[in-house]
C-alpha positions as YAML, in Angstrom:
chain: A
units: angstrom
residues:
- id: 1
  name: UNK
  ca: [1.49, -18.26, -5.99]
- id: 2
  name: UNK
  ca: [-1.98, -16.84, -5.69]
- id: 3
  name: UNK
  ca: [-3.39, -14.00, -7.61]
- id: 4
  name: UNK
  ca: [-4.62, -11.29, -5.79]
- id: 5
  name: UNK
  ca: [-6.99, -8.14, -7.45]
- id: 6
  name: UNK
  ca: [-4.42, -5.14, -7.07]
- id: 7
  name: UNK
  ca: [-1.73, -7.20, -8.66]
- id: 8
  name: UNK
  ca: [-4.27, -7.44, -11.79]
- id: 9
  name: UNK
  ca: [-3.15, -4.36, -13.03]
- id: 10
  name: UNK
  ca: [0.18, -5.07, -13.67]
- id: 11
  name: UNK
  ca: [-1.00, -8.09, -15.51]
- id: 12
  name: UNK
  ca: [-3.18, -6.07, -17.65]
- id: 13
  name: UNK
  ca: [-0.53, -3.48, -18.27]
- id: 14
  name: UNK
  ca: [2.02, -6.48, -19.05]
- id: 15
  name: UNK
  ca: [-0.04, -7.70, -21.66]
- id: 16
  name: UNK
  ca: [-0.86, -3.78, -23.46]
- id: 17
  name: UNK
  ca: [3.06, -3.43, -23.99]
- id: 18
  name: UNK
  ca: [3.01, -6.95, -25.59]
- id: 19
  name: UNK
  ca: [0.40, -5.77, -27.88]
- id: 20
  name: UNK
  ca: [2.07, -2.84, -28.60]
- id: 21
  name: UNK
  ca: [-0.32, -0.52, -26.84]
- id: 22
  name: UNK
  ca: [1.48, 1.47, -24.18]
- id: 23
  name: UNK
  ca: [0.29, 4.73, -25.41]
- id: 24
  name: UNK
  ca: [-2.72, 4.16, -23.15]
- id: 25
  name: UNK
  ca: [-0.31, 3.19, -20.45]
- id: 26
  name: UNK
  ca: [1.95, 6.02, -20.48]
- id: 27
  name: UNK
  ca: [-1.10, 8.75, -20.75]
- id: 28
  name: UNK
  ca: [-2.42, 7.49, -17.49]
- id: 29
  name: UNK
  ca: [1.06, 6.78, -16.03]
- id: 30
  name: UNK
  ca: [1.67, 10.55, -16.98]
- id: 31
  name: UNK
  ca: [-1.81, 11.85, -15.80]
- id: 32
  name: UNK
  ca: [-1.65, 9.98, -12.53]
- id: 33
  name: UNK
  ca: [1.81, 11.68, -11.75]
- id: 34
  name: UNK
  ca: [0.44, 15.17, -12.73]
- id: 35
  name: UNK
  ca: [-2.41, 14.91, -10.35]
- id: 36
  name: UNK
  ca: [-0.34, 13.65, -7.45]
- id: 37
  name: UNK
  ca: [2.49, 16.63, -7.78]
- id: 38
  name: UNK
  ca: [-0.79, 18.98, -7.63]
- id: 39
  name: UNK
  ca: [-2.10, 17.59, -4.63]
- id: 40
  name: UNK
  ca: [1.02, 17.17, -2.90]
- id: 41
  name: UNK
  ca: [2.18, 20.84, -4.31]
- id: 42
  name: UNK
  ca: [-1.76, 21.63, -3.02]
- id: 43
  name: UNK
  ca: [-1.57, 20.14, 0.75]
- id: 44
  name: UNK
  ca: [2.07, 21.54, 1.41]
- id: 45
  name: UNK
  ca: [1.29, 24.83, 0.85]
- id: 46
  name: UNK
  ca: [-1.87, 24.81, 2.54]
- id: 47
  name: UNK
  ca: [0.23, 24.51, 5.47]
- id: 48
  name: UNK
  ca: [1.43, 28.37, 4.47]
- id: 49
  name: UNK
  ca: [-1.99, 30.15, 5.10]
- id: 50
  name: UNK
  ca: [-2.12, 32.33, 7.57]
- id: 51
  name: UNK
  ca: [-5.18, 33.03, 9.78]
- id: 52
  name: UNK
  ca: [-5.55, 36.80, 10.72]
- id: 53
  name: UNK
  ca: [-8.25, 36.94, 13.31]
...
């Protein structure tokens, strides 16, 4: 099985919650899912504006 580089982050994050350290994990687990509800919330209601010329 070869390694490839965007698989090394689960490595990395397999060995933190080994070590006991997946507070670090779950802030940027939780950060990451904040910003992508606010740019998904963000482009569909972009869709709303309304151009009066």
């Amino acid at each position: 099985m070869e390694h490839t580089p965007a698989a090394a982050w689960l490595t990395e994050a397999a060995s933190a919650v080994q070590q006991g350290g997946s507070g670090n994990l779950l802030r940027v687990v939780l950060v990451v899912m904040v910003l992508g509800c606010v740019l998904t919330g963000w482009f569909l209601l972009s869709g709303y504006k309304r151009k009066d010329d």
